[in-house]
C-alpha positions as CSV (number, residue, x, y, z in Angstrom):
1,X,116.0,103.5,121.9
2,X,114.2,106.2,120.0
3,X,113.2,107.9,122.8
4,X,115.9,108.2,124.8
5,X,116.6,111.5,122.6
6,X,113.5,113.3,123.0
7,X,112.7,116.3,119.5
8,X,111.3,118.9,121.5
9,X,109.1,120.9,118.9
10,X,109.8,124.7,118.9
11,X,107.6,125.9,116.2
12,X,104.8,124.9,113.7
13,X,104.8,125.7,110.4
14,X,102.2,125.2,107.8
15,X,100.7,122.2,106.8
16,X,101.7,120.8,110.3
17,X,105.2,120.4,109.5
18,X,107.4,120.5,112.6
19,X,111.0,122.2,113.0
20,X,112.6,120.6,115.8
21,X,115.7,121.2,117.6
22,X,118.2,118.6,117.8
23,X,120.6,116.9,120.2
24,X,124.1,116.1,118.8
25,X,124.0,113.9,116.4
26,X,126.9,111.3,116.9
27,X,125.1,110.8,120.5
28,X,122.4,108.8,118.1
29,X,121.8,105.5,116.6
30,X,122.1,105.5,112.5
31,X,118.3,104.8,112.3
32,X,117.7,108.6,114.1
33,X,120.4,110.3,112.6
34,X,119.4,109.4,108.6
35,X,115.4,109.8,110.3
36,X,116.7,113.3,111.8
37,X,118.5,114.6,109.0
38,X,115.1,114.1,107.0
39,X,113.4,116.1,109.4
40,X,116.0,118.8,109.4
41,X,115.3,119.8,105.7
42,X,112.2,120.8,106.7
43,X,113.4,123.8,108.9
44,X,114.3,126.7,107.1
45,X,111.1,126.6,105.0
46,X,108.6,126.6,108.5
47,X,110.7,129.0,110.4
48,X,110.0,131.6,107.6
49,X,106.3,130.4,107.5
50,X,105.6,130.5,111.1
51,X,107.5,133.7,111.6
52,X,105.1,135.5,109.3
53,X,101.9,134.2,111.2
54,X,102.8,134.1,115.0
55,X,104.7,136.4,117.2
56,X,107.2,135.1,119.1
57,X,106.3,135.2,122.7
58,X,102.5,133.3,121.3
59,X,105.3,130.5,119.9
60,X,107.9,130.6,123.5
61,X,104.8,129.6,125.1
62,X,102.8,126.5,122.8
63,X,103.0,125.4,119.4
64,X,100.5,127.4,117.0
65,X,97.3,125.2,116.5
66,X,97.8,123.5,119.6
67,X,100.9,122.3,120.3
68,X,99.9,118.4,119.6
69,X,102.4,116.9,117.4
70,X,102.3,113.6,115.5
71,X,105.3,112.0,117.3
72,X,105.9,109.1,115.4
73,X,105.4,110.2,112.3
74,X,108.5,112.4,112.9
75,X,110.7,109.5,114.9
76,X,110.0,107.3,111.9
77,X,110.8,109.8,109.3
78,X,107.5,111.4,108.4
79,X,104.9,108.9,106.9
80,X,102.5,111.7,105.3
81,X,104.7,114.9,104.3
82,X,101.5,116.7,105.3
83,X,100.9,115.6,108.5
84,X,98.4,117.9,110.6
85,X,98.7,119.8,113.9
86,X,96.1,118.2,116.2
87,X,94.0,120.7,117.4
88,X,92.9,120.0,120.8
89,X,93.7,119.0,124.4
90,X,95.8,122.2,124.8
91,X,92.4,124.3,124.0
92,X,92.9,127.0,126.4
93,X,96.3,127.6,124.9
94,X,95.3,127.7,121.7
95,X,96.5,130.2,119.3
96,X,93.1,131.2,118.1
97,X,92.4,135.5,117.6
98,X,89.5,135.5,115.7
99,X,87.8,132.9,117.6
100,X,87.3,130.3,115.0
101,X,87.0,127.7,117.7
102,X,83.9,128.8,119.1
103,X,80.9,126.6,118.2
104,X,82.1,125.8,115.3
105,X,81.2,122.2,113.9
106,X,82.3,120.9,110.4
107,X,81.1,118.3,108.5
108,X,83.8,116.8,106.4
109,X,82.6,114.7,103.1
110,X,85.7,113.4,102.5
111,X,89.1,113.6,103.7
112,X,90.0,116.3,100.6
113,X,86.4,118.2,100.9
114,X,85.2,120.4,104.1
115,X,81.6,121.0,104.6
116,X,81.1,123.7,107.3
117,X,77.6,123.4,109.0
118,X,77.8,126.8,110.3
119,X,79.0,130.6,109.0
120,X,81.9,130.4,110.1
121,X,83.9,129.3,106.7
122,X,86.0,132.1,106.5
123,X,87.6,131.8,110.7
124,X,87.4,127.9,110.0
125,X,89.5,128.3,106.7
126,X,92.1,130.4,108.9
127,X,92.7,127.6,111.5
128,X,92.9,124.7,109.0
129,X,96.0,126.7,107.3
130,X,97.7,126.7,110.8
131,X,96.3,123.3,111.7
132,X,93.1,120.8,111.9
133,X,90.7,120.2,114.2
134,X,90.8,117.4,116.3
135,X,88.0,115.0,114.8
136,X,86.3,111.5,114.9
137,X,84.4,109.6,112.4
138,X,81.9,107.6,112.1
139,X,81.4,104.9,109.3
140,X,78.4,105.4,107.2
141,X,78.8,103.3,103.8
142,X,80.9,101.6,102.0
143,X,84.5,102.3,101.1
144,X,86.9,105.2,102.1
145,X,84.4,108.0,101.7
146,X,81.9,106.5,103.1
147,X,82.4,108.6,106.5
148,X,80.9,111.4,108.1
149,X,83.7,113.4,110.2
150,X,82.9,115.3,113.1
151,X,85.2,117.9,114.5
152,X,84.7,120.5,117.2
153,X,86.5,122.1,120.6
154,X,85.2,118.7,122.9
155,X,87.0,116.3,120.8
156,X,89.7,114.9,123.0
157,X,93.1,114.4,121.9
158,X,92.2,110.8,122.7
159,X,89.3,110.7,120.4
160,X,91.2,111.9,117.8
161,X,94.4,109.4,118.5
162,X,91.7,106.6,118.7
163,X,90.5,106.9,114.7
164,X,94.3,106.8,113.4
165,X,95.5,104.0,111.4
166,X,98.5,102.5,113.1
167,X,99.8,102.3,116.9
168,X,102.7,103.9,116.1
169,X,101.0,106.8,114.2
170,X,98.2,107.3,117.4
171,X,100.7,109.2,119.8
172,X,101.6,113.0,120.2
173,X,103.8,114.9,122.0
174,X,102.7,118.0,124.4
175,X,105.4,121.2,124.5
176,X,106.8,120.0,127.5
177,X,107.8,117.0,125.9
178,X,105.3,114.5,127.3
179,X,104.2,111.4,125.4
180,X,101.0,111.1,125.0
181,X,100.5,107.3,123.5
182,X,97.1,105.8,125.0
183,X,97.7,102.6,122.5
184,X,101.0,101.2,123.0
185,X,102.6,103.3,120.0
186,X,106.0,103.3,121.7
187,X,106.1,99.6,122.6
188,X,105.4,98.7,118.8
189,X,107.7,101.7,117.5
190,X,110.7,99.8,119.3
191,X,110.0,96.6,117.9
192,X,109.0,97.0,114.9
193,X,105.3,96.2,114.3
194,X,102.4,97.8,112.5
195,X,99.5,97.5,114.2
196,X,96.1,98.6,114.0
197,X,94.9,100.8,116.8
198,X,91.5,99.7,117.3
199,X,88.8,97.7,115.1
200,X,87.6,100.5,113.6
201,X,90.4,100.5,111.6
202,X,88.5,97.8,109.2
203,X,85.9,100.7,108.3
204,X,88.9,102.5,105.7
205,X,90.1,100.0,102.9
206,X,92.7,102.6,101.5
207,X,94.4,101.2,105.0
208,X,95.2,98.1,103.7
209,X,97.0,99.8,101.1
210,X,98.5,102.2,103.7
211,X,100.3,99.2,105.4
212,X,101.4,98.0,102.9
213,X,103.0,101.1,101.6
214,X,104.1,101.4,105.0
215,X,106.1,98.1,105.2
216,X,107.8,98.8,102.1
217,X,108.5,101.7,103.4
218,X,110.5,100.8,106.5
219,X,111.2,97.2,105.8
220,X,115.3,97.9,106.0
221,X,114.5,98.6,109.9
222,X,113.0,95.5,110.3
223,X,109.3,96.9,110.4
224,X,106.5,93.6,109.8
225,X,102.8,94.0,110.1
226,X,101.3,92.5,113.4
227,X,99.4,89.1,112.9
228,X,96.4,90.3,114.0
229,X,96.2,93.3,112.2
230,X,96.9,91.2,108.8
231,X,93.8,88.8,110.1
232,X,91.6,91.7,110.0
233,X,92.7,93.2,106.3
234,X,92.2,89.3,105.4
235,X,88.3,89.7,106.9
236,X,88.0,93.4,105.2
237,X,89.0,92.1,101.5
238,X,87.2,88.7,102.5
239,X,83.7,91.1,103.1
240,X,84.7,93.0,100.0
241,X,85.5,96.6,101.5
242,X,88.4,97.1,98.8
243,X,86.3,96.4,96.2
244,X,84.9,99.8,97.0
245,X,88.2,101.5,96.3
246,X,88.3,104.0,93.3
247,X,91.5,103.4,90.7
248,X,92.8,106.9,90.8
249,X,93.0,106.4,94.7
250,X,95.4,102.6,94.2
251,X,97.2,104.4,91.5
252,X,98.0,106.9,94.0
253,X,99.1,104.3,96.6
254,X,100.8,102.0,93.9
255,X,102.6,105.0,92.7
256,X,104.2,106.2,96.2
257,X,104.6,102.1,97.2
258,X,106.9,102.1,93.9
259,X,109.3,104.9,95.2
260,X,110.3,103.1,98.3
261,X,113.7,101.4,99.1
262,X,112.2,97.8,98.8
263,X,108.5,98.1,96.7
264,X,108.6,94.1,96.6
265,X,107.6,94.1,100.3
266,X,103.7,96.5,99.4
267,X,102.8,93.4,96.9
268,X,103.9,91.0,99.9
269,X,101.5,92.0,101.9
270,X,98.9,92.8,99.5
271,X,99.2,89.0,98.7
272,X,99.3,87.8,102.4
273,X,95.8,89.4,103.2
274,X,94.1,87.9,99.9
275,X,93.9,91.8,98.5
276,X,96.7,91.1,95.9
277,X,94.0,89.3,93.9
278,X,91.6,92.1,94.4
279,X,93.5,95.0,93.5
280,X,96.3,93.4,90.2
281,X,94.8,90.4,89.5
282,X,97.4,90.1,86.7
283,X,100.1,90.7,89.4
284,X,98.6,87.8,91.6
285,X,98.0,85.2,88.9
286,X,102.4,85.4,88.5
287,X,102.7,83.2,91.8
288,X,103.3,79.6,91.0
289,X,103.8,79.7,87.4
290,X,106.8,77.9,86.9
291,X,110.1,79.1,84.4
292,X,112.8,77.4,82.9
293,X,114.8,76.4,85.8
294,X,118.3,77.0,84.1
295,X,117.5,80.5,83.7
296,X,115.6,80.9,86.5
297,X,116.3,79.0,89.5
298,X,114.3,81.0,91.4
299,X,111.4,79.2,89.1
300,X,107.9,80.8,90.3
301,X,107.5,84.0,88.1
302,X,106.1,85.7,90.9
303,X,109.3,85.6,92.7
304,X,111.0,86.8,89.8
305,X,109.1,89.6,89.4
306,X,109.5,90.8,93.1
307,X,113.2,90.3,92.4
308,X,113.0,92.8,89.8
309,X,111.2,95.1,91.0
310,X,113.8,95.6,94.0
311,X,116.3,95.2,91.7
312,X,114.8,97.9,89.2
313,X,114.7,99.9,93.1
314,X,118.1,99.7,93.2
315,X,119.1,100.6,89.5
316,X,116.9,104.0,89.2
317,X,114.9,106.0,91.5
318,X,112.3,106.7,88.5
319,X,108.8,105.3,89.1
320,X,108.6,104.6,86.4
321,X,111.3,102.4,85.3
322,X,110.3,100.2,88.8
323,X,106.7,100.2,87.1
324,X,107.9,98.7,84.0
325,X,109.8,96.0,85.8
326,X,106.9,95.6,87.9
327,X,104.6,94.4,84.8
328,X,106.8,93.2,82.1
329,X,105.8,89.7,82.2
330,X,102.3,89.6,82.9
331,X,102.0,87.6,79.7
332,X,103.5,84.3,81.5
333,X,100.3,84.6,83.8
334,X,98.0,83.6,80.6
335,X,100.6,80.9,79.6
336,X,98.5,77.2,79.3
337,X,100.1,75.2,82.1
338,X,100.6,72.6,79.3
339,X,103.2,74.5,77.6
340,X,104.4,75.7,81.2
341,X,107.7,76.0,82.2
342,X,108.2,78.0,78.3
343,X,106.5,80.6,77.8
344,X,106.8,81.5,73.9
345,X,104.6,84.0,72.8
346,X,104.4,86.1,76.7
347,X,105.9,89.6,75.1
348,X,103.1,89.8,73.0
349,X,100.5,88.4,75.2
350,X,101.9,90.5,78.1
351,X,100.9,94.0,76.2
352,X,97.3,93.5,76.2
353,X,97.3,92.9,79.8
354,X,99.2,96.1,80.7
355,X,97.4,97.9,78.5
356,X,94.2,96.5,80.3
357,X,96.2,97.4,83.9
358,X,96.9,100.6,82.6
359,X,93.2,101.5,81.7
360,X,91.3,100.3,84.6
361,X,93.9,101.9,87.0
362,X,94.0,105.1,84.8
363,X,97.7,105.1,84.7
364,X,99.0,108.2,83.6
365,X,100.4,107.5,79.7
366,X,103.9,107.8,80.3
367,X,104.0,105.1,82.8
368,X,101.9,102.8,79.9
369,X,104.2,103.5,77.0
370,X,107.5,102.7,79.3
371,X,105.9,99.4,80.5
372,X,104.5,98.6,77.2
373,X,107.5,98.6,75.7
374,X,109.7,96.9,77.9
375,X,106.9,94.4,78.2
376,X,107.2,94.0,74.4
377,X,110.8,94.1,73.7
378,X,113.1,93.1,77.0
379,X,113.5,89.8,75.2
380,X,115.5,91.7,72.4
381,X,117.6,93.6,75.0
382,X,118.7,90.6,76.4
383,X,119.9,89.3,72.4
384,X,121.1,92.4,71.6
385,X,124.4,91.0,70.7
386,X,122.7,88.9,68.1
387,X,120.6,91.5,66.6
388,X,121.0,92.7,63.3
389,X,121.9,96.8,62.8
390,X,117.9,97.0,61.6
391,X,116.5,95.0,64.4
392,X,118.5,97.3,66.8
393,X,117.4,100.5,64.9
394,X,113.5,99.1,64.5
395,X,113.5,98.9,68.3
396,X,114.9,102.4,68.7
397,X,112.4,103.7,66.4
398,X,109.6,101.9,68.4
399,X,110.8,103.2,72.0
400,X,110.2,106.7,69.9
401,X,114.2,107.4,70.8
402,X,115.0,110.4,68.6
403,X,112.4,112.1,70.0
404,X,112.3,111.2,73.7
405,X,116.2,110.3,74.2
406,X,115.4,109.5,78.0
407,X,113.4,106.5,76.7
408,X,116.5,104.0,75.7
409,X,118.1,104.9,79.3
410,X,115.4,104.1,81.2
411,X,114.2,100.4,78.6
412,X,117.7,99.3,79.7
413,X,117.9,99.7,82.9
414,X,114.1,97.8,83.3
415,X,116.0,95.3,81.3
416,X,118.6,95.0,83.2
417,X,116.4,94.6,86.8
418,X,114.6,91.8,84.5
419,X,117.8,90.0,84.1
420,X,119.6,90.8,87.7
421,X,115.9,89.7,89.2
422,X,117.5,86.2,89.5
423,X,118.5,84.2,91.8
424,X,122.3,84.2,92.2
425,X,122.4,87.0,88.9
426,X,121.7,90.0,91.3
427,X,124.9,91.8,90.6
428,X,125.9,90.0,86.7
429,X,127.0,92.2,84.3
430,X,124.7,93.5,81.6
431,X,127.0,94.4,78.2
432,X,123.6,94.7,76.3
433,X,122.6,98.1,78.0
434,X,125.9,99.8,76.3
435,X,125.0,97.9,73.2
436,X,121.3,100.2,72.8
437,X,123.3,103.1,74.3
438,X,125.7,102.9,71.6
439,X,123.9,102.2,68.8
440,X,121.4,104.9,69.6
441,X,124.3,107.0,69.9
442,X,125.2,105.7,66.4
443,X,122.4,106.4,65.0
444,X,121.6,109.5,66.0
445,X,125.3,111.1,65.2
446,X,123.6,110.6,61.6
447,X,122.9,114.4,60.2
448,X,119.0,114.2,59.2
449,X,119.5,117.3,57.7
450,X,122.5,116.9,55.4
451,X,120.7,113.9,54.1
452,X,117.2,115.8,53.7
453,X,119.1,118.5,51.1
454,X,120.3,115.1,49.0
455,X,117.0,115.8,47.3
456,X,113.9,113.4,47.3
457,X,110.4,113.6,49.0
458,X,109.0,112.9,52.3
459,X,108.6,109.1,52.4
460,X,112.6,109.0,50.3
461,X,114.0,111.2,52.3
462,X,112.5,108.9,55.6
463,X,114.6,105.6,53.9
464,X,117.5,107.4,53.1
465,X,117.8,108.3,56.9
466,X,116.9,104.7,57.7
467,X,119.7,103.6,55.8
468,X,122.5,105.9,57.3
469,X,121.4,105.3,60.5
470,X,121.5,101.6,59.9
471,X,125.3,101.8,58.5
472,X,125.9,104.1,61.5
473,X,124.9,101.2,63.9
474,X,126.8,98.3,61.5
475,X,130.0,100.5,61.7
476,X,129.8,100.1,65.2
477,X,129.3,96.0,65.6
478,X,132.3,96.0,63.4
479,X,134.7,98.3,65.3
480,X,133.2,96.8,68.6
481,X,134.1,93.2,66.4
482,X,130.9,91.6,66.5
């Protein structure tokens, strides 16, 4: 098991971040060795931090800000790349010179803002760079900053454990390697399961979205949220506490969800505590609108578009692109079930809604325009071998190509998740992705310039490069015998 290995922490950088010494690696599991060779990369850069702040006999003796690490944060290959020292327990070993400790209190508005209730803002800066200060909460209105965070030298470790999220992020690990887990952490680390530590876990909505992100994030080891802790999301969204939650602040957990290994699994359990509905309507209003069985025998759009997604996972690592997949066919959502299982019409239909998406969410513009157009024109990638020369240039010109090149890779490959996001397709061949490449190519072997001196003004000179362009791409279909 995971802990039959103990990472002993010798020194703490920065920002929390731990540099551990290792055993031999082929004395591991593959889980630890990929979860320690992650961890290793973080070395070099903390040695040469720490080294400049603490002498070493102060870091032979206890980790700088405490010696508290979050231990399964690092076993399960970091979940926060910022994760704090705990400051506390260890007090009287506490690497404090200027006395910043002493007395001081601190009011914290938000998790990003500090609001010191003394005059000691200037000590109290120098320990949070070094670490943060052990701390509770207490819930005091609605949504995630509705909190008032108290922090000062007679918070426990406990205490502090006892507001995290997650079991398995509630434990810590002393400098003589002793496991400090008053919650069961271990237990559920070993199995598998996310679980809320306590019910005060209800009082932070952006914790839904946490777990979520979470699962996606270690689904390929088997993680799955507890039943109990998806019954209380279910009673948070069911009493409206994510209805509190800000759009920059799900854009920022949307956005991280999209660059894990399998992103499909955040919407799963968005959907499986009701906040799926809450959060992307559009996404949630997919599930049980039937397709065309012979093209999609997976049927439910929903599926299909949870299918792509992991396929678009597998294709790129670009948020982007998995974005795109993720809302290209919003439009058969608005479909009238008369007309269902066709959906004529959904390209179009499909923009306004991720336009709409993109607004309320405040999405930043070059995820829009990447979604907006493979919202708009995946149908034509999958006909591209029946589209004419000017069809194929038209959709060049709309993706913006000869000026943002990258644009045709990444259309083609959320094209190609759209049609690999089927059941028994996931590894068919996709000839229409060279097709674009190569007529872009085509087209844009055409020399603007040598055609601008020809003579003519602005608006002639604009066809006449239409027209080469478009003879470049028919010379192609006919050498490729189309």
């Amino acid at each position: 098991d995971l802990f039959s290995h103990p990472i002993r922490p010798i020194h703490q950088g920065r920002f929390g971040r731990g540099v551990l010494e290792e055993p031999e690696l082929s004395s591991l599991g593959s889980c630890e060795i990929q979860v320690r060779q992650e961890l290793a990369q973080l070395r070099e850069a903390d040695i040469a931090q720490g080294d400049q702040r603490f002498a070493a006999e102060d870091a032979s003796q206890v980790l700088p800000g405490g010696g508290i690490l979050g231990l399964g944060d690092r076993l399960r290959g970091a979940f926060r790349d910022d994760t704090p020292t705990t400051v506390a327990a260890l007090r009287p070993k506490v690497h404090d010179p200027v006395g910043c400790l002493d007395d001081v209190k601190v009011v914290f508005d938000d998790e990003d803002g500090v609001a010191p209730v003394d005059e000691s803002m200037e000590h109290l800066q120098q320990l949070l760079d070094v670490g943060t200060l052990a701390r509770t909460e207490r819930k005091t209105g609605r949504g995630y900053k509705g909190f008032t965070v108290y922090a000062a030298p007679d918070v426990t470790l406990e205490d502090d454990l006892r507001r995290r999220d997650l079991t398995i992020n509630a434990m810590a690990e002393a400098t003589d390697g002793t496991v400090i887990d008053p919650f069961g952490g271990a237990v559920d680390l070993r199995e598998g399961v996310l679980r809320h530590v306590l019910e005060a876990f209800s009082e932070d909505p952006v914790r839904i979205l946490r777990v979520a992100r979470f699962a996606a994030r270690f689904a390929k080891y088997g993680f799955k949220v507890a039943h109990a802790t998806n019954a209380l999301m279910r009673r948070m969204v069911d009493n409206g506490e994510v209805d509190a939650l800000v759009a920059e602040r799900v854009w920022a957990e949307l956005e991280r969800a999209l660059g894990e290994e399998r992103p499909s699994v955040f919407f799963d359990v968005l959907r499986g505590c009701g906040a799926l509905e809450r959060l992307f309507p559009e996404i949630a209003a997919l599930f049980g609108v039937p397709q065309p069985p012979q093209h999609h025998p997976e049927i439910d759009t929903g599926v299909h578009v949870m299918l792509v997604l992991d396929q678009a996972a597998r294709l790129s690592a670009d948020t982007r692109v998995r974005f795109a997949a993720l809302l290209h066919d919003l439009g058969k959502g608005v479909t009238p079930p008369a007309e269902w299982p066709k959906h004529i019409g959904h390209e179009q239909a499909g923009t306004t809604l991720v336009s709409e998406f993109c607004k309320r969410l405040r999405v930043p513009n070059d995820y829009r325009d990447l979604a907006l157009l493979v919202t708009r024109y995946h149908a034509h990638a999958h006909r591209a071998a029946e589209l004419t020369a000017a069809t194929l240039l038209d959709t060049l010109e709309a993706m913006d190509a000869f000026r943002r090149p990258e644009r045709v890779e990444q259309f083609v490959l959320a094209c190609m998740a759209d049609a690999r996001g089927r059941t028994g397709h996931e590894d068919a061949a996709y000839p229409q992705a060279d097709i674009f490449r190569q007529a872009f190519e085509a087209a844009r072997s055409v020399d603007t310039a040598a055609v601008a001196r020809r003579g003519g003004k602005g608006p002639e000179i604009g066809e006449h490069i239409r027209r080469e362009r478009i003879a470049a791409i028919k010379r192609l279909t006919v050498e490729n015998g189309k």
